[in-house]
N, C-alpha and C positions, 0 to 999 in steps of 0.2 A: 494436511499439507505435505507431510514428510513420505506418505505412502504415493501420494501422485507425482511429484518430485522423481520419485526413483525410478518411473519409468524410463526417465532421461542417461543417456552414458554418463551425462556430468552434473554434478549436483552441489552444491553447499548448503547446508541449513547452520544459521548460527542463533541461538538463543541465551537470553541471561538469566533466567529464570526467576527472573522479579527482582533480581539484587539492586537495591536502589543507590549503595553506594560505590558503585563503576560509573555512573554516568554515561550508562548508552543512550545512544542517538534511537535506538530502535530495541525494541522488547524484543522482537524475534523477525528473521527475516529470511528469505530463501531464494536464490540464486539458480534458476533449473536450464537446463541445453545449452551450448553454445554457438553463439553467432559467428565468433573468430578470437582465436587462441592464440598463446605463446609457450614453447615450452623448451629447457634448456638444462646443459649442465654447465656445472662449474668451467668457468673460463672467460664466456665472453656475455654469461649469465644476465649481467644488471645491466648490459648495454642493449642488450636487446628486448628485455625489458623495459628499459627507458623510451625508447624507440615506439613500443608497443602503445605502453600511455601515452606518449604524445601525437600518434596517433585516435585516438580515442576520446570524446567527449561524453562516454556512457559509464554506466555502472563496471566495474569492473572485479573479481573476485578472484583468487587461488592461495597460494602456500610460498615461502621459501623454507629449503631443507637448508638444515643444520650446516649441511656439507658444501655451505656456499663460502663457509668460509675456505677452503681453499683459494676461493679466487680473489676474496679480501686480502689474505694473508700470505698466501703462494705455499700452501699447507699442501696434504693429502689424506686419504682417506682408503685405508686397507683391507678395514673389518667386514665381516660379511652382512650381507642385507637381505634378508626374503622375502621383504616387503616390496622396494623397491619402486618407490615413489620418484620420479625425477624430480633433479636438483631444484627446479622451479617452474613452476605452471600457473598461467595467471587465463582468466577467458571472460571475455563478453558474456553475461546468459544473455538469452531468449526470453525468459520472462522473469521476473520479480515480486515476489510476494512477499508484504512489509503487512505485520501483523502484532495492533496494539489490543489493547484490554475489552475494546468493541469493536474494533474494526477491523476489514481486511484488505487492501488494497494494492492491485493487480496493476502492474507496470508491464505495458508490451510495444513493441514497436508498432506491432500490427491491431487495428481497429476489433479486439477480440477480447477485450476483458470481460464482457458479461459472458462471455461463451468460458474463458479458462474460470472466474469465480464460479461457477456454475461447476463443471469440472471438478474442480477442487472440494467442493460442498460434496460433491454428488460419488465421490471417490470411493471404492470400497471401503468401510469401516469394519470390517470383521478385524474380531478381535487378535490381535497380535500371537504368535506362539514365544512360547517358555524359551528363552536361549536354551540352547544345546548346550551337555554339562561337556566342560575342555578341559582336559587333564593337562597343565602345564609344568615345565620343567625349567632350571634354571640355568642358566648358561655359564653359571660361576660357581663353585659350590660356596657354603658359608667360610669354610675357611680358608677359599685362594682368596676371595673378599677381603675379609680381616687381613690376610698375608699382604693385600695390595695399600691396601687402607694405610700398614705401617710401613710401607714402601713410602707413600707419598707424605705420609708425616718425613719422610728422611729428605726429601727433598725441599718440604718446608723449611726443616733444620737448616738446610744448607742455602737458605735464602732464595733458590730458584724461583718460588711463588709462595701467596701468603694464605690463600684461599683455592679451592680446587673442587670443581661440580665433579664428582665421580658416579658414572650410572652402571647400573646393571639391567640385564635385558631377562625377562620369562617369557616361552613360547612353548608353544605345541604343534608339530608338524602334522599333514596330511590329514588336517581336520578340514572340516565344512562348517559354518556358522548363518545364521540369518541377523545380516548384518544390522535391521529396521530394527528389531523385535530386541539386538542384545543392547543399541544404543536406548532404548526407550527404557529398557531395564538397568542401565548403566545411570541414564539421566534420573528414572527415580530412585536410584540407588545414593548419588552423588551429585542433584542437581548444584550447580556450577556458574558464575555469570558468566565466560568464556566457552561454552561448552559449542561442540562442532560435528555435526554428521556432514562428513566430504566425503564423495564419490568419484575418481576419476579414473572411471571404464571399470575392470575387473579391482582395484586398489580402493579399500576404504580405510578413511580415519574416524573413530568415533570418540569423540573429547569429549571429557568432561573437568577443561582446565579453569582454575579458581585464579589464571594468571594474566593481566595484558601486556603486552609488549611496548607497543607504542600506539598513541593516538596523535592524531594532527584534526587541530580543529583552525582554520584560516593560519595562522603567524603561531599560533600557539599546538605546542609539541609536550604529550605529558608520558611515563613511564611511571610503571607501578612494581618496581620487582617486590616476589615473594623472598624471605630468609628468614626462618623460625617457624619451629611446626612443632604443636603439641595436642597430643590425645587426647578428644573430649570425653567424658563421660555423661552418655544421653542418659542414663536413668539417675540418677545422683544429682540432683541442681548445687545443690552446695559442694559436692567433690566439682563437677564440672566449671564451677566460677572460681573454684582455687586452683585448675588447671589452666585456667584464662591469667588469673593474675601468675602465676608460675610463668607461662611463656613472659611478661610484661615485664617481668624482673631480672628473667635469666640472661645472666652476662654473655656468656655462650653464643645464643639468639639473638641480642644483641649487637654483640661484634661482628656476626657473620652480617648482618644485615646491613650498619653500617659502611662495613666494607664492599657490599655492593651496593649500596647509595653512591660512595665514593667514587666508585668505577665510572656508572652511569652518569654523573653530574659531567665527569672526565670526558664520556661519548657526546651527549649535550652541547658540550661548548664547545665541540667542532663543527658546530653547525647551524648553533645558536648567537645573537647578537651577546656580545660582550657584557658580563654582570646580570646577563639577565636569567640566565641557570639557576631554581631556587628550589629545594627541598620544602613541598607545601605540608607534609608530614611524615614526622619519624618516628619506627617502632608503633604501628596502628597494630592492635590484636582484632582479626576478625572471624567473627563464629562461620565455620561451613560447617556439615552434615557429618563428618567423623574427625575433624580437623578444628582447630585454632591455628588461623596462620599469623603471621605479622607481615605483614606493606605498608612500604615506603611511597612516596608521590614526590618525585621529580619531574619537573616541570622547565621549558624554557619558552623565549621568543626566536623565531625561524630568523637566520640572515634571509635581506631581498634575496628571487632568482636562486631559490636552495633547491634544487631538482629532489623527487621522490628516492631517487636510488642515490645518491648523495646523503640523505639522510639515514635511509639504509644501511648505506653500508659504512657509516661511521658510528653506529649503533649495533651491528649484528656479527654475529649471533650474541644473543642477550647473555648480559654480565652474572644474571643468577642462575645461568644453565653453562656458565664457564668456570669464572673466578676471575685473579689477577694476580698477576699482569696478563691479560687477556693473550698473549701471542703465545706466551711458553705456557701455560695451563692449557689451552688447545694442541698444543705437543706432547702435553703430558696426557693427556686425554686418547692421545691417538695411540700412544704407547703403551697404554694398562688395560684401557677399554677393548673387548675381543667381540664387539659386534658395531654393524655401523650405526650412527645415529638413524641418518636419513631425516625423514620429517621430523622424526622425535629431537623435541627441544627446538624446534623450527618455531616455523608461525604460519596460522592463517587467519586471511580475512576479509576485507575490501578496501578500496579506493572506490568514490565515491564523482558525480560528476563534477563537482565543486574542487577536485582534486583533496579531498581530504581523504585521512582512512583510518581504520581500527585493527589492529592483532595481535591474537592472543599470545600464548604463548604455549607448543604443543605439553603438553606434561599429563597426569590421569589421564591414559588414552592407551585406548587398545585401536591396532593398524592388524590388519588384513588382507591380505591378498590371495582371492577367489580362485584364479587360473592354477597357483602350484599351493594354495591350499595350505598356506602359510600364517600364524598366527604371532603376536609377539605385542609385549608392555614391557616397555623399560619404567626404571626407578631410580632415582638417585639422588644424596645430601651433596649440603657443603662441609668438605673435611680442611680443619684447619689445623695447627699443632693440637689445639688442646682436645681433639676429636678422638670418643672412645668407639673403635672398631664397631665395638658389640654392638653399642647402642647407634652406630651410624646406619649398621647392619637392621636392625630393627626397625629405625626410622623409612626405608626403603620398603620394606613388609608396609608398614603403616601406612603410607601413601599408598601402596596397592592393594589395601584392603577390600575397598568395595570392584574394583575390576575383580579380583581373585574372585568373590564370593559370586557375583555375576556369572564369571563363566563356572563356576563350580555349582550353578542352579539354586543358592541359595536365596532363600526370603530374606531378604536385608531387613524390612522393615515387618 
């Protein structure tokens, strides 16, 4: 599916990898060519977006970058970007391939499904090559890190914000990558239920995020943020379930999570009917492939007549890729961080014809771009007061463990 797909300039494949507690609509599914696009920067972004959807009674799929919030917030955006993914791109496919545990089934406008299933069967199969090994560097060293880290503890001190997403960016210039071959080794490196191969022209994203953003199913709006991350140990079963009940205990993990529960219940209810904003569970530890993370499930009921980008943008950019008070943490952010977001910590996904939708949230993800040969994985914790440098510093490694090992040609498994 994924190799016939790429023929197209624009592509999405998103898959959950069997995870049975996300509750997707769809095990896997693919989005190939477009019939008619939108695409925009910060400013007059989610209006023309709006515009676009209601126009549209079809499937629908793309991204918002990070850096929309300028136009929520009336912010800006300085750092550099070599990725350079526009602020928001949303498109019609052409065709649709929705793929369960037996089935495959081909959505097209035109009277051609046995000809595209046919196609898609019939696809080259030769075996995939080894990602190419990338020598990556980092854009921070360890100790302007730590230097910033007790920077932003000072501003906790001083009450500015209480909680603060701080990322760092690793990249490698004037490389070449084969983007299929490193995402397939990335997914069984880190399979993932939010994981994403997006293609838009020379610009790829290859996710492997364990995070949703937001879903809307009819009146009902749910939000899953991640806050708490701890090491597993695969050969060890007995170390490993004492680093499970470790994240379940620690205050630290804890606090930071709560207080983006907090945050989120706070986005909800602008959008949501009154009292009906409910925390369906708190502090969840769940097992991924190098991870234990913990998620929360906030949930609400939609007011009548709540438009898609309304809800949007009273929700984004997401509370666990900011902190709070979400407006100044976004200034603080622009002011330490020395690379741009872009997509990273963005989202993608679908709107659906029923007007519902699902997305993720970008994070484990390596972005690329083919034409100047630009490569680049950001990382980053939540730092609060009681946040030790070192070990913020570490946690940041640990989330890009399996990317690192990926492009560094390593056998993961």
């Amino acid at each position: 599916m994924l190799n016939w797909a790429n023929q197209f300039n624009i592509c999405c494949l998103l898959d959950n990898h069997h995870y049975n507690f996300s509750h997707h609509r769809y095990e896997c599914i693919v989005a190939a060519g477009d019939l008619r696009s939108v695409e925009a920067h910060s400013g007059e972004a989610f209006k023309k977006l709006q515009s676009f959807i209601d126009c549209e009674s079809d499937w629908i799929f793309g991204h918002l970058s990070y850096d929309l919030k300028n136009e929520i917030e009336s912010l800006h955006s300085n750092g550099y970007d070599g990725i350079q993914f526009p602020d928001l791109f949303f498109f019609v496919p052409k065709i649709i391939l929705q793929l369960d545990e037996h089935t495959l089934t081909v959505g097209s406008l035109n009277d051609d499904h046995i000809l595209i299933h046919q196609q898609v069967m019939n696809c080259d199969g030769k075996p995939f090559s080894s990602p190419k090994k990338v020598a990556v560097k980092s854009k921070i060293s360890r100790k302007k890190y730590i230097d910033t880290i007790n920077q932003l503890k000072r501003h906790i001190l001083r009450g500015d914000c209480y909680e603060i997403n701080f990322c760092q960016e690793f990249y490698a210039e004037d490389t070449s990558i084969d983007p299929i071959s490193t995402y397939l080794s990335l997914s069984d490196a880190s399979p993932n239920p939010y994981s994403a191969f997006y293609k838009l022209n020379d610009k790829f994203l290859l996710c492997a995020s364990p995070e949703r953003y937001l879903e809307k199913t009819g009146f009902t709006i749910i939000s899953q943020p991640i806050k708490g991350t701890w090491q597993r140990s695969i050969n060890n079963n007995e170390e490993d379930e004492l680093n499970k009940n470790l994240l379940s205990t620690s205050a630290k993990d804890k606090s930071e999570n709560v207080m983006v529960v907090d945050l989120v219940r706070n986005d909800l209810s602008k959008v949501c009917e009154e009292g009906s904003v409910k925390v369906d569970e708190l502090f969840g530890v769940y097992k991924f492939p190098q991870l234990y993370q913990m998620i929360s499930t906030i949930s609400g009921r939609l007011n009548p007549g709540m438009s898609i980008t309304e809800i949007m943008k009273a929700t984004f950019p997401m509370g666990s890729m900011t902190g709070a008070p979400k407006k100044k943490v976004m200034e603080l952010i622009e002011q330490y961080e020395v690379t741009r977001r872009g997509i990273f910590s963005g989202a993608v996904g679908y709107i659906s014809p029923e007007k519902d939708f699902d997305f993720n949230v970008v994070i484990r993800s390596i972005m690329y771009n083919a034409s100047n040969r630009y490569l680049s994985y950001q990382a980053g914790s939540a730092i609060t007061f009681y946040s030790d440098a070192e070990k913020e510093y570490n946690e940041c490694l640990l989330k890009a463990m399996a990317i690192k090992k990926v492009l560094a040609g390593d056998q993961y498994f």
